[in-house]
C-alpha positions in Angstrom: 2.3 8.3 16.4 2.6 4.7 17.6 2.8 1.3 16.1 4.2 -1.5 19.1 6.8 -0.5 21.5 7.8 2.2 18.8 6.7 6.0 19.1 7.3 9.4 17.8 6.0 12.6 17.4 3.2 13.5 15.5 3.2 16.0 13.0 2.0 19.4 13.5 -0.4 19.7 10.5 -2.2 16.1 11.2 -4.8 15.5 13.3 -4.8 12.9 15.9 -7.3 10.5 14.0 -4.6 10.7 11.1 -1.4 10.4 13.3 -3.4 7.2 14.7 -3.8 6.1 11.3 -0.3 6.1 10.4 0.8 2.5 12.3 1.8 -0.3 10.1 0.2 0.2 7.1 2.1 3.6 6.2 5.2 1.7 7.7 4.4 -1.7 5.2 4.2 0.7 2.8 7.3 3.2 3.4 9.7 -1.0 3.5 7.9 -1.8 0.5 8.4 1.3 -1.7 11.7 2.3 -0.5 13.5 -0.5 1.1 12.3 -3.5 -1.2 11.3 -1.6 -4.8 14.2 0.8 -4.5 11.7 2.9 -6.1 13.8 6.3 -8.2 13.1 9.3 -9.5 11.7 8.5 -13.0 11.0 4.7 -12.6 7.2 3.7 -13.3 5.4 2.5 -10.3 2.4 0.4 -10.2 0.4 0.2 -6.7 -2.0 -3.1 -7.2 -4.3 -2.4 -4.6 -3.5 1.3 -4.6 -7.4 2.5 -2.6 -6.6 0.5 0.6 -5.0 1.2 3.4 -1.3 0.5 2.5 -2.0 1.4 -1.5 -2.7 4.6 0.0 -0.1 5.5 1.9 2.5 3.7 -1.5 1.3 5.8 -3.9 1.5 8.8 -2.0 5.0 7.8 -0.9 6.3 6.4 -4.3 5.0 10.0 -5.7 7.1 11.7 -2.9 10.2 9.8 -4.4 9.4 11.0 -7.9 8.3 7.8 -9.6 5.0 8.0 -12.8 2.8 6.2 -10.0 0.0 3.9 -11.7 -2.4 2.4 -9.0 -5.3 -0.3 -9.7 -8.4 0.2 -8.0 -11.8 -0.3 -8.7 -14.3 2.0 -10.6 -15.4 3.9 -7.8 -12.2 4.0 -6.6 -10.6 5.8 -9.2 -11.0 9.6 -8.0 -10.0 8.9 -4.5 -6.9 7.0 -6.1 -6.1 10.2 -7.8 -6.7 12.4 -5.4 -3.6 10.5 -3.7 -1.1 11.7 -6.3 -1.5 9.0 -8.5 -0.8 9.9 -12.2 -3.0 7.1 -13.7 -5.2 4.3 -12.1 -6.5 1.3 -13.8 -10.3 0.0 -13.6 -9.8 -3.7 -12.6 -13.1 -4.3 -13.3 -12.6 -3.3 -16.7 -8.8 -3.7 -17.9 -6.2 -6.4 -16.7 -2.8 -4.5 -16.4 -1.0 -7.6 -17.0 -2.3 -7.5 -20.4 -1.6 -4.3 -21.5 1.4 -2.4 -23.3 2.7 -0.7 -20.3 5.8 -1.4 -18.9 7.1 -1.0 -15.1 10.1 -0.9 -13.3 8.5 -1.8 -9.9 5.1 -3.1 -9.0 4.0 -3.4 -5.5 1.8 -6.2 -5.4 -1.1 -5.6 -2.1 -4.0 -8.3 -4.2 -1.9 -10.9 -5.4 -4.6 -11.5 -7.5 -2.3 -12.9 -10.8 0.0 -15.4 -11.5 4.4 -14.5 -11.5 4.6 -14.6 -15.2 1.9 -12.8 -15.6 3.1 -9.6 -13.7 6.5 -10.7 -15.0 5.5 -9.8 -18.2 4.6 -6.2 -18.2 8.5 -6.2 -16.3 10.9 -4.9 -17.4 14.2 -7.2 -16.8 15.7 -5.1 -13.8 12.2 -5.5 -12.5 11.4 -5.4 -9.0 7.8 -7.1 -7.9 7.5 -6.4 -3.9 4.5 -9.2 -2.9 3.4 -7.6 0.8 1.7 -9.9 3.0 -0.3 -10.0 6.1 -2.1 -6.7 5.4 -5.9 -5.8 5.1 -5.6 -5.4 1.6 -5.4 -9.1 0.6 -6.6 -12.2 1.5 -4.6 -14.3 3.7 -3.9 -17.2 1.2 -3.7 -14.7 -1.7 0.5 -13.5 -0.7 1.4 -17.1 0.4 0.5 -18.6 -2.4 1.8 -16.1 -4.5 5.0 -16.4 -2.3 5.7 -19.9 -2.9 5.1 -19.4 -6.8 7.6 -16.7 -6.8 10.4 -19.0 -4.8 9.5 -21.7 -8.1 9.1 -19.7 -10.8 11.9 -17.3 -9.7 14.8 -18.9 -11.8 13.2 -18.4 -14.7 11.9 -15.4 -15.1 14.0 -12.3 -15.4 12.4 -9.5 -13.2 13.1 -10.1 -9.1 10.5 -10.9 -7.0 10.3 -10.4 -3.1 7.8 -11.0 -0.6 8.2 -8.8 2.6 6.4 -8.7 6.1 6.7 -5.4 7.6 8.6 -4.6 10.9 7.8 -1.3 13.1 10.4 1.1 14.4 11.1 4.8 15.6 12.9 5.8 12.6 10.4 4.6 10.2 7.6 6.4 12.0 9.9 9.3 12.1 10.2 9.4 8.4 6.6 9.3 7.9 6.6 11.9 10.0 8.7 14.2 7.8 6.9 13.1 4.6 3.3 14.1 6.7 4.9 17.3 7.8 6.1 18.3 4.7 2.6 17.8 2.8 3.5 15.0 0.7 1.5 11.8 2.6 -1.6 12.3 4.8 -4.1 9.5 6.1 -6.9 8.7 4.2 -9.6 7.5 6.7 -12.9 6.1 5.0 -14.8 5.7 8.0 -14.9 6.3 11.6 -16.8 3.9 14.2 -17.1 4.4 17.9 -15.6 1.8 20.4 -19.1 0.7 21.3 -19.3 -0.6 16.8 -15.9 -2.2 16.9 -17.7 -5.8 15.8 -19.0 -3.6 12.8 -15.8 -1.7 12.2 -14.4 -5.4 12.1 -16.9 -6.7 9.4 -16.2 -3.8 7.3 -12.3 -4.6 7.4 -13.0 -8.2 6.4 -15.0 -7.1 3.7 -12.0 -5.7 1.6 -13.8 -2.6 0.8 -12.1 -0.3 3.0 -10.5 3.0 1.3 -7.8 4.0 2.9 -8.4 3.4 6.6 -10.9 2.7 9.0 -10.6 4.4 12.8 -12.1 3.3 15.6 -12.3 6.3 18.4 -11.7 5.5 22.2 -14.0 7.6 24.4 -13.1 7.3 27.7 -16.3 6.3 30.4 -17.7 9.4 31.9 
């Protein structure tokens, strides 16, 4: 496994494609959950975003810490968000989780697809919101904007809310490694394309349909 100028070695029970897979979204997703959320045994976790490519990997991952995981996914989505460990998921197209009963102790925000006082107010005070940008599971303008309203509205609201960019190294990759080993996160790959589809690999990614990931395999000329 390899993400940048940092490397380590793959697990035995993974297959190449899902070693591959690994890279920074499993990484964005190990900072977020663990570093930033300070997710615990016992807290209630909510993935927003939970059937792409670093909801995926944060469900499975918050689940391997011990949290009640509740991801938000679409309709279709819902199975394949369960299948990850995920205790409950929410139909987005259906139910707004901002405006229901349920509270949690963390929420890791991939859509940014509501307003701070919104998700502040299905927080708890101790609260943590972790807003993850620069992923394929959001819009580019979605985090920043939701950024900058965090920084204003910040002082007045009681939960905390961080926004984080994630940054590669060996022992990250090497805990992922452990947790891949040991059973409790694998790669979810939706599709495979060959080198020669990359353009249409690309669209797909821009869609913001993918669940999980998307691979691209390298066949070397003959």
């Amino acid at each position: 496994m390899s993400e940048g100028d940092a490397i380590a070695m793959m697990p035995d029970s993974a297959t190449f494609e899902q070693a591959a897979a690994v890279g920074i979204a499993a990484v964005t997703a190990l900072q977020a959950v663990r570093d930033k959320g300070k997710v615990k045994a016992g807290q209630r976790v909510l993935i927003n975003g939970a059937s792409g490519g670093v909801g995926s990997f944060a469900v499975q991952i918050a689940k391997s810490y011990g949290a009640h995981v509740t991801g938000v996914a679409s309709g279709r989505n819902i199975a394949l968000v369960k299948s990850f460990g995920a205790d409950s998921v929410i139909d987005y197209t259906k139910d707004d989780f901002t405006k229901g009963t349920q509270r949690y102790d963390v929420i890791i925000d991939l859509v940014s697809n509501h307003s701070v006082r919104a998700v502040a107010g299905v927080m708890p005070p101790s609260g943590i919101c972790v807003i993850v940008g620069g992923t394929n599971d959001n819009r580019w303008i979605g985090p920043g904007i939701q950024s900058l309203e965090a920084m204003i509205v910040a002082p007045f609201v009681t939960p905390t809310f961080v926004s984080m960019l994630a940054s590669t190294n060996q022992q990250e990759l090497e805990v992922l490694r452990d947790l891949m080993q040991a059973g409790k996160v694998t790669s979810a790959i939706d599709r495979r394309y060959p080198m020669a589809e990359l353009p249409a690999a690309v669209e797909y990614l821009e869609k913001g349909r993918a669940r999980g990931k998307v691979i691209v395999n390298v066949v070397p000329s003959q």
